[in-house]
C-alpha positions in Angstrom: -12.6 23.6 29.4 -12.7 19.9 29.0 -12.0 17.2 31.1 -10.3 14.4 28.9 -10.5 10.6 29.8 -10.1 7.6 27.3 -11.6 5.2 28.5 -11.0 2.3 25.4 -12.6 -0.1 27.3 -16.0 1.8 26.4 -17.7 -1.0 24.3 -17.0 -3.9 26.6 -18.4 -1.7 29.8 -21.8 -0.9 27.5 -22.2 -4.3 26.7 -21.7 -5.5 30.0 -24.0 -2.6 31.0 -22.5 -2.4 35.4 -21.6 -0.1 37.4 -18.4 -2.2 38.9 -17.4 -3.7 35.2 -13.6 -4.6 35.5 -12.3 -5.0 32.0 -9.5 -7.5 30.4 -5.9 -7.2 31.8 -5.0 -6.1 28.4 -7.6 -3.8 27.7 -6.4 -1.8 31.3 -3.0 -1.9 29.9 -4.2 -0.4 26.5 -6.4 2.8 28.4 -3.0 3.0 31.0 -0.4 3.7 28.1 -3.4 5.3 25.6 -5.0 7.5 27.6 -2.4 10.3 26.9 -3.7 10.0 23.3 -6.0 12.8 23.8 -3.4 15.2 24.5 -3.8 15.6 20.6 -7.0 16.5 20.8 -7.4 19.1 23.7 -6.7 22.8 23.7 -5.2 25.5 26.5 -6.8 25.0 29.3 -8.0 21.5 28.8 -7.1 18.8 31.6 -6.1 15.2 30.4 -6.6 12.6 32.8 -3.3 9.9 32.7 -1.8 7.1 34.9 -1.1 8.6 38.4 2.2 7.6 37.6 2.8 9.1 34.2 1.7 12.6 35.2 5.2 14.0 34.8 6.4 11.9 32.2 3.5 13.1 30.3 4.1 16.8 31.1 8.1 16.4 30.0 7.0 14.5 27.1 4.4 17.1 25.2 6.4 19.7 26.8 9.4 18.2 23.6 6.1 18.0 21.5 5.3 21.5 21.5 1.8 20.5 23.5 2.7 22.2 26.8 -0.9 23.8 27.3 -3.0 21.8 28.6 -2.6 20.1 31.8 -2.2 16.5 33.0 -4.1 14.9 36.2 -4.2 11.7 37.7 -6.9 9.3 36.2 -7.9 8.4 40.2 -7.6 12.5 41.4 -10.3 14.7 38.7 -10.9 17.8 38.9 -14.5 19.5 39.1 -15.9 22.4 36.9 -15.1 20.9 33.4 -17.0 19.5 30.7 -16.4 15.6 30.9 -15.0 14.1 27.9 -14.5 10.4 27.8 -13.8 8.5 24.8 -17.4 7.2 25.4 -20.2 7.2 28.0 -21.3 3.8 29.8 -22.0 3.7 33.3 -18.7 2.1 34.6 -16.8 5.3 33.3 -19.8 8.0 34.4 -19.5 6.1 37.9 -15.6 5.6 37.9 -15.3 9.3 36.8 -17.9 10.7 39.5 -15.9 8.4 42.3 -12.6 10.6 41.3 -13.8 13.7 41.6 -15.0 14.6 38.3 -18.9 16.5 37.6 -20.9 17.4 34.8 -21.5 13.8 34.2 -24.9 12.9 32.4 -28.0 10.4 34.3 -28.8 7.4 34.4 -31.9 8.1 32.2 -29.3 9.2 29.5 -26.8 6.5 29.8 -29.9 4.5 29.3 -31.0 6.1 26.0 -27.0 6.2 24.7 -26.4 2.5 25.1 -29.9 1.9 23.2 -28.6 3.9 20.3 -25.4 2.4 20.3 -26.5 -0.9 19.6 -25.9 -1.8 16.1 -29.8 -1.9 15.3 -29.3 1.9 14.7 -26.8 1.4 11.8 -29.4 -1.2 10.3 -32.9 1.0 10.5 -30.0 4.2 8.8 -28.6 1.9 5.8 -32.0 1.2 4.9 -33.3 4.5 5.5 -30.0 5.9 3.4 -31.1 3.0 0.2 -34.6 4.6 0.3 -34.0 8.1 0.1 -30.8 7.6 -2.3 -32.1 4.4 -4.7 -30.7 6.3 -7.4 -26.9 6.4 -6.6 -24.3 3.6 -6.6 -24.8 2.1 -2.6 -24.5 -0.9 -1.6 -24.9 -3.5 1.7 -28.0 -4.7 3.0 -28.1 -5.6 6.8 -30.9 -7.3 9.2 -31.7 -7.2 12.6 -32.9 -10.6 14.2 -34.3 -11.4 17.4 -34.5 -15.6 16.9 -32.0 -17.9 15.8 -35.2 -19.2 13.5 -34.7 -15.6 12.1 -31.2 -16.1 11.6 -31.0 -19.2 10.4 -33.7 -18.3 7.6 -31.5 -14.6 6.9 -28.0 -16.6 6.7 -29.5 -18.9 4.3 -30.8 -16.9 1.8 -27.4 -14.8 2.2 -25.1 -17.6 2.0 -21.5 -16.0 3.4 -22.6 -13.6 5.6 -21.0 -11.4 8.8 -23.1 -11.9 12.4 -22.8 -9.2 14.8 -23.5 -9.0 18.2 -25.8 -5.5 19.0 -23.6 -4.2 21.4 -19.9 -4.5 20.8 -16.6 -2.3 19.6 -16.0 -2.1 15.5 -14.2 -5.5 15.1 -15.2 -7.0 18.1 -18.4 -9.4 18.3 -18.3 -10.3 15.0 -18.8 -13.9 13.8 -19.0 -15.8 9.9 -21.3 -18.2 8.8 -21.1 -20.3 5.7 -25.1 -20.8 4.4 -26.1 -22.6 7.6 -25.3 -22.5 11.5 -23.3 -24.8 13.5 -21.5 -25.2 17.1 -20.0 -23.6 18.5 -21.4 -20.4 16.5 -25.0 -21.3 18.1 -24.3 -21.4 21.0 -22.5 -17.9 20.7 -25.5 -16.4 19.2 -27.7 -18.2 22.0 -25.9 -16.1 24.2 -25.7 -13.1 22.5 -30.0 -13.3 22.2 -30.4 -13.7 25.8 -28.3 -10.9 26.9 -28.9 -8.4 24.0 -32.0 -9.6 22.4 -31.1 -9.6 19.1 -28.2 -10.0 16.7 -27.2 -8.0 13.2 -26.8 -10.6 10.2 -25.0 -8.8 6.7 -23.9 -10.3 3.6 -20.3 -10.3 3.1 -19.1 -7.8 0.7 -16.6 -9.3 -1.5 -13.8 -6.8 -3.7 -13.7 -4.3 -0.9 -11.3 -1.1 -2.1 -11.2 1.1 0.8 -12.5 1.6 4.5 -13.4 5.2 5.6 -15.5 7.1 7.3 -17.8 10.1 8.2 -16.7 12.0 11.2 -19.3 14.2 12.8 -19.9 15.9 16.0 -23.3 16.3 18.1 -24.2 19.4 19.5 -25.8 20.0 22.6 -28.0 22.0 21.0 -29.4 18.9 19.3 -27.3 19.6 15.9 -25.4 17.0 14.0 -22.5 18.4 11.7 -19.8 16.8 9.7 -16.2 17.5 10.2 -14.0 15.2 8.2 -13.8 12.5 6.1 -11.1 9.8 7.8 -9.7 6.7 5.9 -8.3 3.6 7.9 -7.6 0.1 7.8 -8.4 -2.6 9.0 -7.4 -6.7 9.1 -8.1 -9.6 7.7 -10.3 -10.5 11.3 -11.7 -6.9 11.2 -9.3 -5.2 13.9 -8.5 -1.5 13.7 -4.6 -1.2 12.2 -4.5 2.6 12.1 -5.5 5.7 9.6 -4.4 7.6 6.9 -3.3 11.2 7.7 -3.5 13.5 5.0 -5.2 17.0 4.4 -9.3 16.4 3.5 -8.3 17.8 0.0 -5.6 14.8 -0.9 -8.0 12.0 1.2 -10.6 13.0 -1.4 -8.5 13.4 -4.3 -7.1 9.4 -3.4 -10.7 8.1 -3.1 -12.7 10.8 -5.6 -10.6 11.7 -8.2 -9.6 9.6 -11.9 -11.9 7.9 -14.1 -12.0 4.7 -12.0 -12.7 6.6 -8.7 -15.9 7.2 -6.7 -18.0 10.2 -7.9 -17.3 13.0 -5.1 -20.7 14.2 -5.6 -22.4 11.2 -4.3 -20.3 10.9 -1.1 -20.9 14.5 -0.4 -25.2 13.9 -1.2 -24.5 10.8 1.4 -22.8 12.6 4.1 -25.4 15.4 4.3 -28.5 13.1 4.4 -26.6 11.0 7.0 -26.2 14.2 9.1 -29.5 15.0 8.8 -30.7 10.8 10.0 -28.2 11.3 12.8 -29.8 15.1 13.7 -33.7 13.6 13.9 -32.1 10.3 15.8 -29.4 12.1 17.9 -31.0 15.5 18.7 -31.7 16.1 22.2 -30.2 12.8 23.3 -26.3 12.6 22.5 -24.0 15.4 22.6 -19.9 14.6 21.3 -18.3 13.0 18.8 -19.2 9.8 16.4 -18.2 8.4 13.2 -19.8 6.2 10.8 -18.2 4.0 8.9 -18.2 3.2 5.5 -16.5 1.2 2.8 -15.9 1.2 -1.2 -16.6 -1.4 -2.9 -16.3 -3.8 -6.4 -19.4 -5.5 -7.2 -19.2 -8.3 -9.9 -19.7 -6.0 -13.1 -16.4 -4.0 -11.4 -18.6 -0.7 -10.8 -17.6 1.0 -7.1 -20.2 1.1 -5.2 -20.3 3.2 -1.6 -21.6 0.8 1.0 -22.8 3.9 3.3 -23.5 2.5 7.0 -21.6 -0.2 8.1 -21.2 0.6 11.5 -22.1 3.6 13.9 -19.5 4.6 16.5 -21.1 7.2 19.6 -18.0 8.0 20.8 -14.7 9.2 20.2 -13.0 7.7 17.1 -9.3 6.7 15.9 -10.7 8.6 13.0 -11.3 11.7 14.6 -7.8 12.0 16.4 -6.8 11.7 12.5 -8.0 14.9 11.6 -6.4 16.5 14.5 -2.8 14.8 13.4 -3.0 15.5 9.9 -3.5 19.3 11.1 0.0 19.0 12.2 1.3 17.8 8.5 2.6 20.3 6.0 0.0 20.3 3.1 1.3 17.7 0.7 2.4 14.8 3.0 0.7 11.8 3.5 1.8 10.0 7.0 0.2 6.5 8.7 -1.1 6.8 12.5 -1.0 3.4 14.3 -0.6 1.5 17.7 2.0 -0.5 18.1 1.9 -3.8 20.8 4.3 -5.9 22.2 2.9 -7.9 25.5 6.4 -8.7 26.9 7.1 -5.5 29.2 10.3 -3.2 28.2 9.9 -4.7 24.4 8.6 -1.0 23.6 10.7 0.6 25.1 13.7 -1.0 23.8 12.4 -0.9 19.8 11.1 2.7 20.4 14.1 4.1 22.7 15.7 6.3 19.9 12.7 7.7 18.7 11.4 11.3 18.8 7.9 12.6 19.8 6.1 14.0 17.2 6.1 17.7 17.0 5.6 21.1 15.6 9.3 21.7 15.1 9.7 18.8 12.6 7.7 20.0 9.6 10.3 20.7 7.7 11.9 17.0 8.0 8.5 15.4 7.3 8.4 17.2 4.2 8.9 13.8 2.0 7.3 11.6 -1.1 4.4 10.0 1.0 5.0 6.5 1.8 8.7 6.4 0.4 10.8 3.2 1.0 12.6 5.3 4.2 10.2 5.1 6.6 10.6 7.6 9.7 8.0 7.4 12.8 7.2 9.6 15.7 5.8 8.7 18.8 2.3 10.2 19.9 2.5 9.1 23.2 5.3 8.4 25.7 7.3 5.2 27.0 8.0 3.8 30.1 9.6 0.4 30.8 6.7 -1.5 31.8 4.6 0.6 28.3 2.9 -2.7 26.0 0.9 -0.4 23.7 2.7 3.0 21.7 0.9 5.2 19.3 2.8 6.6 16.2 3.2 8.4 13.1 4.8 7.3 10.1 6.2 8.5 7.3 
């Protein structure tokens, strides 16, 4: 039986690496209307913690879903005796978690190991790793850890238009762009960032990208890494998460791997499987739950697609893993979009979304249509209130 808590402030609270971490106003507005999110993701029996306040709106809400099994708590009131499941491990959650009632939760000594390999430097030393043992397939990317802006400076300069990354921060977040040379106020930014995380992550800028996606894997406690699903998403122009593609695995493939311009299945599949068995020597005996590992398609100047096959590794829950669960719920052949939807002025939600129904078992038959036609019907994923600023959908 698990204990669900999404906690989406999880990178900030590693980075900032305290017990008492208070996060961004609108990041505590984000985990308060997204925590039911994981409602998606639990079974009978499972416990999802949500706003003390939404308790019953969340129970009256799934209940019109079909997802009337598992049961919701108060985020400040957990229950004891189930396996904790936050959307990651940092100590402001372990502590916040254990404060409320919840057990189970891991050490400090763990905590400590987790936030070492979620720092970025783990997705460098596995991209170069991955290049070594597969120099005979169509990869691409090239990344560098740095601990000197000396180092930096001589890495961004041989690059030219290159990506910086902080070690420890969310996909999207921490990110900065040079241009062939450093200048304020980016120095002083990655001053910072060397002080407090001792390094930084410096990568060429991949022009003619085609696709973002990803490899979704669980951990086992048993020190066991296994692959559960390939995920495709999207992303913006700045590199901030704008939701997935739900399909079955067989029509995501067939999109990326099939045609005579596509990708070569075979080489993602070789990929995934020595990525699992990196993440197994890496992971084993340390992390236990789920993470993803992004990855992206790419057109290289003689316009042959090349797999770029570690851009970023995610030890945690992942937008791509609650895809898998949703496109579960789609009959075969539809293809769907799952998104967030914002809107910072209070009851602005509520009055766009009013009219519109949760998504549910019971609608299979209406979802039945050509994917991404010019009607487009949505679902909600999780439920409204007047003062709701972030909603999670499904369109279709």
């Amino acid at each position: 039986m698990n204990l669900f808590y999404f906690n989406y402030s999880h990178e900030l609270a590693l980075a900032n690496d305290r017990v008492n971490y208070y996060s961004p106003v609108h990041v505590r507005c984000m985990e308060r209307d997204l925590m039911p999110l994981a409602t998606w993701l639990a079974h009978p029996d499972d416990v999802v913690a949500v706003a003390e306040d939404r308790v019953a709106l969340c129970r009256d809400f799934y209940a019109v879903a079909g997802l009337d099994a598992c049961q919701f708590v108060p985020a400040d009131s957990l229950p004891s005796g189930y396996e904790p499941c936050p959307w990651g491990l940092d100590r402001h959650v372990v502590w916040q978690m254990r404060k409320n009632g919840a057990d189970g939760l891991p050490s400090d000594e763990t905590l400590r190991t987790i936030r070492a390999l979620s720092s970025r430097r783990l997705a460098v030393e596995l991209l170069v790793e991955l290049r070594n043992r597969l120099s005979d397939e169509p990869l691409c990317g090239e990344s560098f850890f740095c601990q000197s802006e000396d180092e930096i400076s001589a890495v961004v300069s041989r690059l030219g238009r290159t990506v910086l990354k902080a070690p420890l921060s969310g996909s999207g977040r921490g990110l900065r762009f040079a241009e062939s040379c450093l200048s304020e106020p980016l120095t002083g930014w990655l001053k910072n960032t060397l002080k407090t995380q001792g390094g930084m992550v410096v990568e060429p800028f991949l022009e003619g990208k085609v696709h973002d996606l990803a490899c979704e894997f669980v951990a086992g406690a048993d020190g066991t890494v296994r692959f559960v699903g390939l995920s495709v998403f999207f992303i913006s122009g700045r590199c901030s998460y704008e939701g997935n593609l739900l399909a079955s695995q067989r029509r995501l493939r067939h999109r990326l791997f099939e045609g005579p311009d596509a990708f070569p299945e075979p080489v993602f599949n070789r990929v995934a499987e020595e990525l699992r068995i990196l993440l197994q020597q890496r992971l084993g005996g340390h992390y236990a739950g789920p993470l993803g590992v992004d990855m992206m398609l790419v057109r290289d100047a003689e316009d042959m697609l090349r797999l770029h096959p570690c851009v970023e590794i995610n030890l945690r829950h992942t937008m791509g893993h609650v895809a898998l669960h949703l496109s579960q719920r789609l009959p075969a052949e539809t293809e769907a979009r799952f998104s967030v939807d914002y809107n910072q002025t209070s009851g602005e939600l509520c009055r766009i979304w009013k009219d519109r129904s949760p998504f549910s078992f019971s609608q299979d038959a209406s979802l039945v249509d050509e994917p991404f036609s010019s009607v487009r019907r949505r679902w909600l994923l999780t439920p409204l209130c007047r003062d709701t600023n972030y909603v999670a959908y499904v369109e279709v």
